[in-house]
N, C-alpha and C positions, 0 to 999 in steps of 0.2 A: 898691707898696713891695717894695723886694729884700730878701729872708730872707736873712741872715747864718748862716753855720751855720759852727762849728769843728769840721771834719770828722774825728770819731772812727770808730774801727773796728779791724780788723784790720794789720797793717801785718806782713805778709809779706817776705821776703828778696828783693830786688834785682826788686821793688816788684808781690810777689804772686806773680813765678814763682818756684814747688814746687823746691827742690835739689834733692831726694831724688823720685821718680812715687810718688804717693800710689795707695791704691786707687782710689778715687773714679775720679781721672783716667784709668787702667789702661782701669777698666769704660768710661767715655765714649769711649774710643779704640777699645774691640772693638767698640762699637754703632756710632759715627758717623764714625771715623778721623780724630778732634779730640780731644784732651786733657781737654779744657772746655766749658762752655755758654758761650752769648753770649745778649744779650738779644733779638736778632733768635729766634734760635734756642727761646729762654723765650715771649715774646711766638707767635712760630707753633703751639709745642703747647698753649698756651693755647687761640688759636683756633681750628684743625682740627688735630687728632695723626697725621689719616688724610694728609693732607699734609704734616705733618711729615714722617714715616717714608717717602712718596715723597720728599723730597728729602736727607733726612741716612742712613736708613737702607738704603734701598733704591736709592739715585744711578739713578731714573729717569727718561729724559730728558721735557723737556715738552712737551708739541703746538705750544708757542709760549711767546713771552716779549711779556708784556705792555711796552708800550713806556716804562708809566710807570715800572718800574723800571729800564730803561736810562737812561733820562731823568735820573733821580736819580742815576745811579751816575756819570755823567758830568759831571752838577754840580759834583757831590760832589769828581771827579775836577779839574776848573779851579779849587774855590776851593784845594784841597790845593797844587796848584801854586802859587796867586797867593800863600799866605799861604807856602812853601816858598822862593818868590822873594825875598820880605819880609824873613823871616828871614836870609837868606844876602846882603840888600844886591844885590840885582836887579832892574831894573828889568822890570816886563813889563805888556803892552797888551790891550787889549781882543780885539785880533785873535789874540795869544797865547793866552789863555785861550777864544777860541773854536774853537782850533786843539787843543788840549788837548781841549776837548770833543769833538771829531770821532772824535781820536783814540782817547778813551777809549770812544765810542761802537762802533768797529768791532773793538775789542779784545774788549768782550764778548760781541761776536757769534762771532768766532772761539774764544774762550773754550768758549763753550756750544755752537759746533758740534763742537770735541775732547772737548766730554766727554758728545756725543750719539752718539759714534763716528762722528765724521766727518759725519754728517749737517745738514743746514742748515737749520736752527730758523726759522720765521718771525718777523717781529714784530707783534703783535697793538695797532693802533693802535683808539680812542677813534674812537668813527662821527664826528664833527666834525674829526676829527685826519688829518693827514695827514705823511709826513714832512718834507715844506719846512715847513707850521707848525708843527711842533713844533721845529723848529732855529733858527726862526723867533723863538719864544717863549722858547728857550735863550740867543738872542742879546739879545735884550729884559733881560731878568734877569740877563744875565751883564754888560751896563752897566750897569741900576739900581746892582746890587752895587756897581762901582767907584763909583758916583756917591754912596755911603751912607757913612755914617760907619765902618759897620762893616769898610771898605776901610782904615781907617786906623786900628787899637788903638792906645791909649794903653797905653805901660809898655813892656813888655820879652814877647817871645811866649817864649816858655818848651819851646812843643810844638804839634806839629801831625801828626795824625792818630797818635797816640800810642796804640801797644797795649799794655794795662797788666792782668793778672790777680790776681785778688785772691781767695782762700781764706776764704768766709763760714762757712764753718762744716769741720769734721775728716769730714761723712759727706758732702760734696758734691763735686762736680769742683770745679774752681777756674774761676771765670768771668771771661772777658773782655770788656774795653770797650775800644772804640777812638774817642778822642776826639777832634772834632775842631779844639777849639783850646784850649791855656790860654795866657793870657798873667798876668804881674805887672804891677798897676798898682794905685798908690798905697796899697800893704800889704795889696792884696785878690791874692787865686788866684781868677784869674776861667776858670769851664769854660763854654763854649760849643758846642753841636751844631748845627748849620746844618739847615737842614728844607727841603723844597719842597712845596707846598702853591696847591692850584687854588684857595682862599680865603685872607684874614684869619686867624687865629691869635687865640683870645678868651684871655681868663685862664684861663677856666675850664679849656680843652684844654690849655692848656701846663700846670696842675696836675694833671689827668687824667694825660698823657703823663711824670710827674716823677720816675716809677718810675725811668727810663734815667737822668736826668741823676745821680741819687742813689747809683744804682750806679756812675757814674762817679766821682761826689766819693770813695765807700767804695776805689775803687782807686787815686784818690790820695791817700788817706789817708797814706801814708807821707813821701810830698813836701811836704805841707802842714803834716806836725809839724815835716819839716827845716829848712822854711823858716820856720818861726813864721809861717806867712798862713793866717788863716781862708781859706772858700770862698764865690764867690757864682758861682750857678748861671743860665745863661741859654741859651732856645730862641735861634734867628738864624734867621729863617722868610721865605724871597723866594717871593712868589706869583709864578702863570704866566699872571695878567692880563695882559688888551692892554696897560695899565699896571701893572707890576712893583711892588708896593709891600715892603718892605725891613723888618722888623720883630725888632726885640731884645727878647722876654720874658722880663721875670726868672719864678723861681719858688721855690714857695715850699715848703720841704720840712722837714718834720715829724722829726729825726733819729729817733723811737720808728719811723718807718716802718722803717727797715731792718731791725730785726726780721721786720716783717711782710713784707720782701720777700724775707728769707731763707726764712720757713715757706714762700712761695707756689711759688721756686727749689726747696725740699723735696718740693715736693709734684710739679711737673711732673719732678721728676729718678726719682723712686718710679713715676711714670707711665711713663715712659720706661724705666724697667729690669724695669717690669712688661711694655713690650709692647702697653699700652693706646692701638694708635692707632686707632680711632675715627673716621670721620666725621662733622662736625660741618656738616651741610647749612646754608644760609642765606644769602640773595641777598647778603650782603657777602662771604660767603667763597665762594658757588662760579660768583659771574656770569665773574669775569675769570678761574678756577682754571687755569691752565695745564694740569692732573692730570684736569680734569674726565671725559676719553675711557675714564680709567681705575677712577673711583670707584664702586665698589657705591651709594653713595648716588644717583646721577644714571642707573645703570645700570636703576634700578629706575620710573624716570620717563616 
């Protein structure tokens, strides 16, 4: 069942970005040379702060880039395309959007070798992984996609990959989300995040995970009053199975939550201006750590 929510909240000027630099943002721009938090950004000092601070604080380069984040980012990178095509009355193919993916693949390689100084970052593949099958399994998923409903919204796209900031509270930065689809269809604002994922997507995970979508409806909060459309919120999760299976989960979000996701935002930004980065050891955070050569925690092992 999809949670309907009429997305209340803040509704900031010219839709969450600050007129005037508030403190908040002042101070998040001397520690990490961003304005703002993002939920990537929230979510990692969550998990390890000692890795946070190697990459926001400290811009240190890493012994390697895990591949599954190129992986994603290139995805991520073809459906932006396909749905940018869409929008604009373009037609484009399979082979374009796996062209898109190549491309977006060797961008962030070059990306992360200028801000290693020039140095040339490895990619650090999955012992079963190799790079023809993982472009391999990019190509798998990037037909499903086309072959799925989700190739074809119903309504009017409204936005794609839309970065929108929104001011939860007068002592925080202003945080950002960048989404990546709404469309109008049939009096609903429908948000949508695309996921990649080596399984299935239960309910349960996409409720787990509904913190991000939530923070996304609270940034379009302002769009959603102009337009009189409530919001419904939905994961778009394509596995990296030998068969690609293609999945829309609604979720189901509690509006008293954002409260509770502004304390949590209060508390990692207090930690953050405290300095408290921390290593947080533990075989999910430091098997693939890219930082791992650097951390007192594994130093000590």
């Amino acid at each position: 069942m999809t949670t309907v929510m009429n997305v209340a909240g803040p509704a900031p000027p010219s839709h969450g970005v600050s007129a005037i630099p508030r403190s908040p943002n002042l101070a998040a721009e001397q520690l990490t040379a961003r304005t703002y938090l993002s939920h990537s950004q929230i979510s990692l000092m969550r998990s390890c702060p000692r890795k946070f601070a190697y990459i926001y604080i400290e811009k240190a380069p890493p012994d390697f880039i895990p591949s599954s984040l190129i992986f994603g980012g290139s995805i991520h990178a073809s459906l932006e395309t396909y749905f940018r095509a869409k929008l604009e009355g373009i037609a484009i193919t399979a082979s374009d959007l796996l062209s898109t993916y190549h491309d977006a693949w060797t961008e962030q390689l070059a990306r992360a070798r200028e801000q290693a100084g020039g140095t040339e970052v490895p990619v650090r593949f999955n012992k079963t992984d190799t790079p023809a099958s993982v472009h391999a399994t990019a190509e798998r998923m990037l037909a499903a996609f086309l072959n799925s409903t989700l190739a074809e919204p119903k309504g009017t796209i409204l936005g794609v990959e839309e970065q929108l900031r929104v001011m939860l509270s007068p002592d925080l930065p202003d945080v950002l989300a960048k989404v990546d689809l709404v469309t109008h269809t049939e009096g609903w604002l429908h948000v949508v995040d695309f996921k990649t994922s080596r399984s299935r997507w239960t309910a349960q995970k996409a409720e787990e995970s509904a913190d991000q979508l939530l923070l996304y409806a609270v940034t379009l909060a302002e769009l959603s009053r102009s337009l009189g459309l409530p919001a419904r919120l939905h994961f778009a999760v394509i596995t990296k199975a030998k068969t690609p299976v293609v999945q829309l989960l609604p979720v189901q979000v509690d509006p008293g939550r954002v409260e509770v996701l502004t304390q949590t935002i209060a508390q990692v930004w207090e930690a953050i201006r405290a300095g408290n980065f921390y290593p947080s050891p533990s075989p999910m955070n430091c098997t693939t750590c890219p930082f791992r050569s650097r951390c007192p925690a594994m130093s000590r092992k």
